[in-house]
C-alpha positions as CSV (number, residue, x, y, z in Angstrom):
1,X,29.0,32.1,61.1
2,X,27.0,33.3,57.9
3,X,29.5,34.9,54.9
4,X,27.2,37.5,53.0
5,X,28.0,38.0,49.5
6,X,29.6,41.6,50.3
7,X,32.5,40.0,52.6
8,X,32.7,37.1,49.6
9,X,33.3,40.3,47.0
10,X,36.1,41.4,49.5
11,X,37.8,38.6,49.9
12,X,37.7,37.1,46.0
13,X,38.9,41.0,45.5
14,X,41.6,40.7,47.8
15,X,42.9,37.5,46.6
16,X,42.9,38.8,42.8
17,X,44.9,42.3,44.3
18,X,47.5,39.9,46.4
19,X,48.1,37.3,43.5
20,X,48.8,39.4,40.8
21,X,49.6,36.5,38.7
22,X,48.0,34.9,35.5
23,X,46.5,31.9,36.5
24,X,45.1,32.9,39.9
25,X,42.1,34.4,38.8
26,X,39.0,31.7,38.0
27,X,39.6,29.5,35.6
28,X,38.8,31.1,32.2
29,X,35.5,29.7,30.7
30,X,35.8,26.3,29.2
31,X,35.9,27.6,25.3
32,X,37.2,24.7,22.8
33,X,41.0,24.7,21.0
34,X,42.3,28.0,19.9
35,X,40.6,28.0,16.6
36,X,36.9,28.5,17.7
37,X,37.9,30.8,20.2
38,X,39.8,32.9,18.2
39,X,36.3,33.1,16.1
40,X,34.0,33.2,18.8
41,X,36.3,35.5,21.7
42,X,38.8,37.2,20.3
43,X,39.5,39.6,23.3
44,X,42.4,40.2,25.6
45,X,42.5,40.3,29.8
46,X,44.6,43.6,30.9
47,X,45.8,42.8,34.6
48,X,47.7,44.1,37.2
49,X,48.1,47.4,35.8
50,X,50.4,50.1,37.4
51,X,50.7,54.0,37.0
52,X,54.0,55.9,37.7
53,X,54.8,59.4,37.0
54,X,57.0,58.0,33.4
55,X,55.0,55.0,32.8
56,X,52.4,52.6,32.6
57,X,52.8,48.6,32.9
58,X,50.0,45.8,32.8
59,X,49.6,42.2,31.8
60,X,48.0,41.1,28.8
61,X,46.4,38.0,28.3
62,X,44.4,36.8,25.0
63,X,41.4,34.9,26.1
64,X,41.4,32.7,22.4
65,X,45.1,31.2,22.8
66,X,45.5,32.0,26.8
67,X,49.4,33.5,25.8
68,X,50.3,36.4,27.8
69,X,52.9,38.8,27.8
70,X,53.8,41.9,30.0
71,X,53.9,45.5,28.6
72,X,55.4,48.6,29.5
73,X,54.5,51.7,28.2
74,X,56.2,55.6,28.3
75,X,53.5,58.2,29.9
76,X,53.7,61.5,28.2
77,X,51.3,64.3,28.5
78,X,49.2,63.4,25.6
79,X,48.1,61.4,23.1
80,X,48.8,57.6,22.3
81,X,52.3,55.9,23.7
82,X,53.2,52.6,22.1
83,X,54.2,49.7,23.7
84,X,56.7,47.3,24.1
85,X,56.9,43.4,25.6
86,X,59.1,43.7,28.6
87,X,60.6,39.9,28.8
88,X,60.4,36.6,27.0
89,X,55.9,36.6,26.4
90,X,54.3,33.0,26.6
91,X,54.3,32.2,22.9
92,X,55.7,33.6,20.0
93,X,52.9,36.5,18.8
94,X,52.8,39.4,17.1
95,X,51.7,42.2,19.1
96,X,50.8,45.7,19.6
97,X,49.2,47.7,22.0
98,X,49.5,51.6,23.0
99,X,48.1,53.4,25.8
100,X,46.3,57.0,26.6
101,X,46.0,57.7,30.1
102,X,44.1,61.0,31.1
103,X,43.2,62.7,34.1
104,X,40.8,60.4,35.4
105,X,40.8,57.3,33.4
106,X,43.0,55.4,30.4
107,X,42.5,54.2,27.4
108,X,44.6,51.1,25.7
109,X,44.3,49.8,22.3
110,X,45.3,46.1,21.6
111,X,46.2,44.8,18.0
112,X,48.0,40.8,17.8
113,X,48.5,38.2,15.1
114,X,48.2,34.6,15.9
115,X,48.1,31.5,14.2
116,X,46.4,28.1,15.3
117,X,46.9,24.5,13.9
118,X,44.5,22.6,16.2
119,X,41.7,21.9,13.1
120,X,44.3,20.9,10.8
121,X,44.2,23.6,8.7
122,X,46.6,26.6,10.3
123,X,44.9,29.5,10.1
124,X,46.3,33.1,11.0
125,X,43.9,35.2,12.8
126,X,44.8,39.3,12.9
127,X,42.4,41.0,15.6
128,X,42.7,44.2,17.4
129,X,39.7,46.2,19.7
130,X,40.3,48.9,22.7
131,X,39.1,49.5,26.1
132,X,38.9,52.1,28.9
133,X,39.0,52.1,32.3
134,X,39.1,54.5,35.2
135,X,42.4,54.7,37.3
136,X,41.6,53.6,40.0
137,X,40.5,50.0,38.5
138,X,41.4,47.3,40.1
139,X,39.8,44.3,38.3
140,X,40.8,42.5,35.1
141,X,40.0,45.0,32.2
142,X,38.3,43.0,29.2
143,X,38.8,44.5,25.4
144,X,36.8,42.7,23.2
145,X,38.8,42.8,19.8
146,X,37.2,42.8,16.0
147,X,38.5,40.0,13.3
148,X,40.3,41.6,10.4
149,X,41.8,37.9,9.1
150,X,40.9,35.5,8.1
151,X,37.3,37.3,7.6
152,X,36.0,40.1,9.1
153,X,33.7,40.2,11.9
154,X,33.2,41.3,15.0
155,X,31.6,38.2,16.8
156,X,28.4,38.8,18.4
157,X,28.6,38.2,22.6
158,X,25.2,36.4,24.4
159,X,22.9,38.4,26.3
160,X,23.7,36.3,29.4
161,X,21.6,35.1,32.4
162,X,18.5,36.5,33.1
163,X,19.1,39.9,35.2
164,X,22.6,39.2,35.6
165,X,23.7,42.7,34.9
166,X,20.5,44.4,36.9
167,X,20.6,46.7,39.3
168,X,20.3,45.5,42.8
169,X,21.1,42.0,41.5
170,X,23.8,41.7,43.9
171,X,22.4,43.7,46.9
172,X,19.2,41.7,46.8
173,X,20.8,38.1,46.5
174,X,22.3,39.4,50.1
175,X,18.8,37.8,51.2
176,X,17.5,35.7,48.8
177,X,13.3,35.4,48.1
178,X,11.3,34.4,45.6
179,X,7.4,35.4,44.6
180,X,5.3,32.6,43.9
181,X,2.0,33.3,41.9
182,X,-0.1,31.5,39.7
183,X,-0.4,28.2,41.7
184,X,-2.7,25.8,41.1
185,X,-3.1,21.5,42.5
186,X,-5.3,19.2,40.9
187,X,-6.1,15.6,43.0
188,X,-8.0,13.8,40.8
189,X,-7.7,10.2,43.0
190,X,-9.1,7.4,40.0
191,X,-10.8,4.3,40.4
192,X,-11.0,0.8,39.3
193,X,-11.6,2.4,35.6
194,X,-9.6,5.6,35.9
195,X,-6.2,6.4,36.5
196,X,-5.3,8.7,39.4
197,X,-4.3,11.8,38.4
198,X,-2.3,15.0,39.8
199,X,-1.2,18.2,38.6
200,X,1.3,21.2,39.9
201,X,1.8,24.1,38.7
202,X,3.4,28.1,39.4
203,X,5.3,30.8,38.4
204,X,8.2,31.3,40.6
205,X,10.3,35.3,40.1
206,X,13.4,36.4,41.6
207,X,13.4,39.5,42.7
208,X,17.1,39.8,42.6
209,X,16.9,39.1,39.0
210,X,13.5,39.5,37.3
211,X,14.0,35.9,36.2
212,X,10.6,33.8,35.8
213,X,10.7,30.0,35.8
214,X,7.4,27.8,35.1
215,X,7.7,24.7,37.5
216,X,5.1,22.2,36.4
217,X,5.3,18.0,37.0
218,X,8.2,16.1,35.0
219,X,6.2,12.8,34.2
220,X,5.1,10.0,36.3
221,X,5.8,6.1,36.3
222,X,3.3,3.9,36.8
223,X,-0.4,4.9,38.0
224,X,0.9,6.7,40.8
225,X,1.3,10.3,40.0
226,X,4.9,12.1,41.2
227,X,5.3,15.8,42.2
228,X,8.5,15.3,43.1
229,X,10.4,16.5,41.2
230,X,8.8,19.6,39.1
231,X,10.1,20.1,36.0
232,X,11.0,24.4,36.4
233,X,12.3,26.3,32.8
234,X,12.5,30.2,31.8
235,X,13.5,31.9,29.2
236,X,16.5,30.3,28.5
237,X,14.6,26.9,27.3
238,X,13.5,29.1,24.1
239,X,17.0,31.6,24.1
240,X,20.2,30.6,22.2
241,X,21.8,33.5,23.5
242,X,21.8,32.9,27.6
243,X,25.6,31.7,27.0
244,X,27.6,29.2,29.3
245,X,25.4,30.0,32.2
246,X,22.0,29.3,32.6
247,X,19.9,29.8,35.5
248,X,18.7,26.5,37.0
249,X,15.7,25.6,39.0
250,X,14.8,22.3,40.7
251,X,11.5,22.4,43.1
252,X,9.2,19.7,44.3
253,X,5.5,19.8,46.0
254,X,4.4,17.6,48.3
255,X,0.5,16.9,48.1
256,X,0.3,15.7,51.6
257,X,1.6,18.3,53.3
258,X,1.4,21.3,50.7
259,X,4.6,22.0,51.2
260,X,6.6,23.4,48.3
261,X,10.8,23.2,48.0
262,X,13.0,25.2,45.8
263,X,16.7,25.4,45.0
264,X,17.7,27.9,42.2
265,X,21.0,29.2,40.8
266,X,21.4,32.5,39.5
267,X,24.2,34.8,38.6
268,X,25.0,38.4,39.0
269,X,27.8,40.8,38.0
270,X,26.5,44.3,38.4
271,X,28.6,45.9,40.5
272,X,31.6,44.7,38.6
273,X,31.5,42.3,35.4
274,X,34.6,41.2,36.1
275,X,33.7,39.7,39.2
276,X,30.8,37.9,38.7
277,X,28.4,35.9,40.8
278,X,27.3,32.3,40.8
279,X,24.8,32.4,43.4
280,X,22.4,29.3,45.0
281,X,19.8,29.6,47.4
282,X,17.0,27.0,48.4
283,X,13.8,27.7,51.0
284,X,11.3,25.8,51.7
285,X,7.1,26.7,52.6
286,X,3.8,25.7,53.2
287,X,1.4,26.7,50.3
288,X,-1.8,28.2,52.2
289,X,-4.0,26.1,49.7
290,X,-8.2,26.7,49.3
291,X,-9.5,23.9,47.7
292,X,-12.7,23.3,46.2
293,X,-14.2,18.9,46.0
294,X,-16.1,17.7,43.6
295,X,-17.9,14.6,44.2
296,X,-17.8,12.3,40.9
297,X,-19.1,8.3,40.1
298,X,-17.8,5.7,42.7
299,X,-17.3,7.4,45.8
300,X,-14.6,9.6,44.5
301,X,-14.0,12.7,45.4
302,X,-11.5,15.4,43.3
303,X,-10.1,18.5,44.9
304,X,-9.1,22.3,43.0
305,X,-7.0,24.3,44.9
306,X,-5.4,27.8,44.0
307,X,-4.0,30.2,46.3
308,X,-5.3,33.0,46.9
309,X,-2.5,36.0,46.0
310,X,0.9,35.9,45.6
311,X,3.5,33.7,48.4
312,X,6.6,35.4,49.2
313,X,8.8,32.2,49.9
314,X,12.3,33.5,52.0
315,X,15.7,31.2,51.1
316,X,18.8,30.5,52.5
317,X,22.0,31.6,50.8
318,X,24.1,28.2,50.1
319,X,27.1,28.8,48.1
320,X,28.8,31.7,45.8
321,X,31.3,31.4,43.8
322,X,33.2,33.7,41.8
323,X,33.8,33.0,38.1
324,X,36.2,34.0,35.1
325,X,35.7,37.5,34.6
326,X,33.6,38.5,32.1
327,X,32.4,35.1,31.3
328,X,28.7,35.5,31.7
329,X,28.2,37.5,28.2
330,X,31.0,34.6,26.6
331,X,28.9,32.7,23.7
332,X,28.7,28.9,24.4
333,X,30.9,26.8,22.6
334,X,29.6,24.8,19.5
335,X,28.9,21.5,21.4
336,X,27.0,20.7,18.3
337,X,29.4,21.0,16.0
338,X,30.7,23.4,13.7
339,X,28.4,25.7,12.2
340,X,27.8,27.9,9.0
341,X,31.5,29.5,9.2
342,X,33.8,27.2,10.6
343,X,32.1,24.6,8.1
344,X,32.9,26.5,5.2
345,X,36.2,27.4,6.1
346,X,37.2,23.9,7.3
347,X,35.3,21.3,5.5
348,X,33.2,22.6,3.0
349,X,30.3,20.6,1.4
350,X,27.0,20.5,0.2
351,X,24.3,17.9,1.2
352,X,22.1,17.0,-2.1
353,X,18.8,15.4,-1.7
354,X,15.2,14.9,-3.7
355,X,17.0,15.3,-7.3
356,X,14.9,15.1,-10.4
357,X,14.5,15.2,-13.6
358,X,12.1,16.0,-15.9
359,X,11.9,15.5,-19.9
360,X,9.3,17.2,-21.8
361,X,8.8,16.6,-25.0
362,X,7.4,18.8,-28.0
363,X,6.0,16.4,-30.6
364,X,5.7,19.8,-33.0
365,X,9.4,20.7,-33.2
366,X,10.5,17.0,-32.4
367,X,12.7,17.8,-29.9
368,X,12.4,18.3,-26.3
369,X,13.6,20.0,-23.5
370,X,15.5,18.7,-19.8
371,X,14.5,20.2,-16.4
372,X,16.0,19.5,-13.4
373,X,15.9,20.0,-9.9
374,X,17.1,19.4,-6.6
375,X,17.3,20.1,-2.8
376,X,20.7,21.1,-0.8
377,X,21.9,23.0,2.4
378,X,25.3,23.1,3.7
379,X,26.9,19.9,5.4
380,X,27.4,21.8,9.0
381,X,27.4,19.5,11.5
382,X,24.9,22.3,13.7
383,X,22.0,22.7,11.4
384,X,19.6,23.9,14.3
385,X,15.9,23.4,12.7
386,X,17.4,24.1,9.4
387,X,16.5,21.5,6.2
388,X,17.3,22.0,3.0
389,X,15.5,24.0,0.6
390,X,14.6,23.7,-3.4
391,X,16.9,24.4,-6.6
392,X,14.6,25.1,-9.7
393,X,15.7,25.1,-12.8
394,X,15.8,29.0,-14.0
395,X,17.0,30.5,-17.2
396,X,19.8,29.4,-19.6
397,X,23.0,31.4,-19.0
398,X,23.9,30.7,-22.6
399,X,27.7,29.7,-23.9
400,X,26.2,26.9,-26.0
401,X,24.9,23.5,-25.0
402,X,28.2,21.6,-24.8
403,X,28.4,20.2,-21.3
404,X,32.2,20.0,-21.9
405,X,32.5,23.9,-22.7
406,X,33.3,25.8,-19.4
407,X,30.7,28.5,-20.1
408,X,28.1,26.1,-21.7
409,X,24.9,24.2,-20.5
410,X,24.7,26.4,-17.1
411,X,20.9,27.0,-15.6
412,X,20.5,30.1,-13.4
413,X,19.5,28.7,-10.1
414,X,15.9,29.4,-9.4
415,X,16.0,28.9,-5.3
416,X,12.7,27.9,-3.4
417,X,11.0,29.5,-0.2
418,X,13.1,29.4,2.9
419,X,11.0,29.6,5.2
420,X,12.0,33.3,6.1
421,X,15.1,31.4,8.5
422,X,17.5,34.3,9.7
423,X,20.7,31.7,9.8
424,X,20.7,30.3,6.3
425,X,22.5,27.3,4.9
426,X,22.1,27.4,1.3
427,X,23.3,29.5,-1.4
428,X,21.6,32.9,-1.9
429,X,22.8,33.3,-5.9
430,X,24.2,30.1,-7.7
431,X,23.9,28.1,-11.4
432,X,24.4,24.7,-12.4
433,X,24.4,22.5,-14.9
434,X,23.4,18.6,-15.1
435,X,25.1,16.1,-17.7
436,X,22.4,13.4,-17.6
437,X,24.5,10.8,-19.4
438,X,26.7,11.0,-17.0
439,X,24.2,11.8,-14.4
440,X,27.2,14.6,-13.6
441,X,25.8,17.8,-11.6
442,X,27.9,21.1,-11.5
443,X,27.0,23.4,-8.8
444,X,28.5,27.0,-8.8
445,X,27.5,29.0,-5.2
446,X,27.4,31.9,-2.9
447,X,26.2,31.8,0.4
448,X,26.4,33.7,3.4
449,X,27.3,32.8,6.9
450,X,25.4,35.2,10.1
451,X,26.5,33.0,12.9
452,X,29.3,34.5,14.2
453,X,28.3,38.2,13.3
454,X,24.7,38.7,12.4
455,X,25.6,42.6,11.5
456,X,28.6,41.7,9.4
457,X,28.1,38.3,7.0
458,X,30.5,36.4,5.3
459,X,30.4,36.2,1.9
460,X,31.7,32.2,0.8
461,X,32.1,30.9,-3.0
462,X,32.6,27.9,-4.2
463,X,32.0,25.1,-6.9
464,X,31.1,21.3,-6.2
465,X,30.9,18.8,-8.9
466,X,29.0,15.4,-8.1
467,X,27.7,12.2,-9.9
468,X,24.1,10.8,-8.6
469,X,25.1,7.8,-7.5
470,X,21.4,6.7,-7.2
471,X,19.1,4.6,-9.5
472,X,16.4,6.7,-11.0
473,X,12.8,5.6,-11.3
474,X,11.3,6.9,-14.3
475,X,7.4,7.3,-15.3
476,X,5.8,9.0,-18.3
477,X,3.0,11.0,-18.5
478,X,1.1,13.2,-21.1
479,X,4.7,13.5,-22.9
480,X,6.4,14.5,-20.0
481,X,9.2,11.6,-18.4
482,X,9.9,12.4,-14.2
483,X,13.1,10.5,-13.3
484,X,13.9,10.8,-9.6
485,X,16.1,9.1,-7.0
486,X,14.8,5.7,-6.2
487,X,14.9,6.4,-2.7
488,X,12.9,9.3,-2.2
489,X,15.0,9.5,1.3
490,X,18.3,9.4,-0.8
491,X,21.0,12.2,0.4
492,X,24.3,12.4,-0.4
493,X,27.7,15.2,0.5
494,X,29.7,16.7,-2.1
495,X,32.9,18.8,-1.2
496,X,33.1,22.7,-2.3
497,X,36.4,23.3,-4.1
498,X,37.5,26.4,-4.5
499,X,36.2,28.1,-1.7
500,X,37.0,32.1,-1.3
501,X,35.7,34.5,1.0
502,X,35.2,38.1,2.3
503,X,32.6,40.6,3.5
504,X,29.4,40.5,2.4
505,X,29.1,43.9,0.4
């Protein structure tokens, strides 16, 4: 007998209400150790909440360290009632929460302390956010919570799947369909002299969602061309903000039969986030090709075809699965390593490359004068399509010429185009200074870090000092000497000491 989704919402719904106990719900999403979670979610779960005529109770659980703890609070008339941890909670925390309940809905306010050792380095983490929901609320209430310590942001969620949050998303998966449009088949057949040649290609939308996917062939091996499988993508191929859950499509055309096959996965959560929707469907058609033939050298004969119109193509609902609540807005963990923040905070460095420099002399005055230059961005292990940019030599900071003296010898840093990148890795304001008989460089820096909270930077300081542990190749020309790295590929990490941060004013 056929399940449709609306029995499935019942039934996950029913399991949740009947449970009542952390650890029944869906597995929260699979976030790294407590320290990039606490960056990247710090928020809170409120379960199982319960009104009386005197009070209000509910379980709290924080999404970044999974510790929970139960709360009861006094209802008065009015106003906010503080809180207090009824039993032993999961870990040892410091925590504080208060709730406003009115006629038709309540308000609770979440504040906690944590600390996590998993990087290393412990670092406390102070975060607090608040939420509302109406009284008669069943599901898992989510409060997203602001960082006050140890820097202040409020990180920014992804926009999710594709249409996961549109109207009608779940009522229209009930029956699952897809418009096909744009279709075209090539059958260029090859000779002796020319390789056979095919090509495949549409635009397949979900109604449910609004989601577009370009399906187009993957590659062939060999000299005979393969249309099986098709190589589908949407948005999300050129979107770093989908989050852990990105629609997939997998299709295939037969050439023989013009038949066309597609399975897709979507998700949807609009009639409640905290329930959402992993949803899969395949169907299966014959395209009603019209094909033009072209007759070419060798008795060949190519054929065009395009359909005429949109196909509606009707699926079959496979599986649905529920999944953590909330988790389709969660931001994807750094599989690529730590980025701007994290990399600043944990193992700070620059990455020096392209160093040179240049002596001019001035045979009028007999003296001369030392430029130098060099390129660096920020040793995170995820760069993205960021490379490192240029460090001119700008004005002299004065203090003398003494490279020994604290304030002396120091060049205002005259930094190079960017390339107008929004997530920078390099220092917006800095100086330095560059001993050349000890080929010493001094780097003093500010930079700013936008990846956790675009709206909100983080200010970071520091100051590296580094010895060029490269040969130099030297030429003169018209009174001016170039001495650069050997290597013209040569790079080399130095570690910030001294790092401080805080919000970018």
């Amino acid at each position: 007998m056929a399940v449709s989704i609306s029995h499935f919402l019942l039934v996950a719904s029913a399991v949740v209400l009947v449970s009542g106990q952390f650890g029944q719900i869906p597995a929260p999403s699979p976030h790294a150790g407590c320290t990039e979670s606490s960056f990247s979610i710090p928020s809170w779960l409120i379960q199982n909440v319960k009104y009386t005529d005197d009070n209000v109770t509910f379980d709290l659980q924080n999404r970044a360290t999974n510790s929970t703890a139960s709360l009861g609070c006094p209802r008065k008339e009015s106003g906010y009632n503080p809180c207090s941890i009824q039993g032993p909670p999961s870990s040892n925390l410091t925590l504080g929460a208060a709730v406003q309940v009115g006629e038709t809905s309540a308000t609770f306010l979440v504040k906690e302390t944590w600390t996590c050792s998993d990087r290393g380095k412990s670092l406390t983490f102070n975060a607090a956010g608040n939420n509302s929901a109406a009284l008669n609320y069943t599901s898992p209430i989510l409060v997203k919570g602001s960082l006050y310590s140890p820097v202040a942001i409020t990180p920014a969620y992804a926009d999710g799947p594709k249409g996961h949050d549109s109207p009608g998303c779940t009522a229209k998966s009930e029956k699952p369909s897809w418009v096909l449009s744009l279709i075209h088949f090539t059958d260029e057949p090859g000779d002796a002299s020319t390789a056979p040649f095919q090509n495949f290609n549409l635009i397949v939308t979900n109604p449910a969602t609004g989601y577009q996917a370009s399906c187009m062939p993957g590659g062939s091996f060999g000299d005979t061309p393969n249309l099986s499988p098709l190589v589908c993508a949407g948005d999300e191929f050129q979107s770093s903000r989908v989050g852990l859950h990105p629609i997939t499509t997998q299709a295939s055309f037969d050439p023989v039969t013009s038949s066309f096959t597609l399975n897709q996965t979507w998700f949807c959560d609009d009639t409640d986030a905290a329930k959402p929707l992993q949803i899969n469907a395949a169907g299966s058609t014959t395209l009603p090709l019209q094909c033009t033939t072209q007759e070419v050298n060798n008795n060949r004969t190519n054929k065009y075809c395009t359909v005429d119109g949109d196909v509606t193509l009707p699926g079959k609902l496979g599986t649905v699965v529920t999944l953590a609540p909330y988790s389709l807005e969660d931001p994807t963990p750094q599989s690529r390593g730590d980025g701007c923040t994290l990399t600043s905070i944990f193992h700070p460095a620059w990455q020096f490359s392209n160093f040179e420099v240049t002596t001019i002399a001035d045979d009028h005055t007999n003296s001369s004068s030392v430029v130098t230059s060099f390129e660096v961005i920020l040793a995170a292990e995820n760069r993205g399509f960021q490379y490192p940019i240029p460090i001119y030599q700008g004005q002299a900071l004065g203090g003398g010429d003494d490279n020994d003296d604290d304030d002396g010898g120091f060049f205002q840093c005259d930094i190079g185009a960017d390339g107008g990148n929004d997530l920078p890795l390099w220092p917006y304001q800095c100086r330095f200074r560059y001993a050349p008989e000890r080929k010493e460089l001094v780097l003093e820096a500010e930079w700013a870090c936008l990846d956790l909270d675009g709206a909100n930077p983080v200010k970071f300081s520091g100051a590296t000092t580094t010895i060029i542990n490269s040969s130099l190749t030297c030429e003169t020309v018209d009174g001016r000497s170039r001495c650069a790295t050997a290597d013209p590929g040569y790079t080399w990490v130095a570690e910030i000491a001294n790092v401080t941060w805080g919000k970018l004013e």
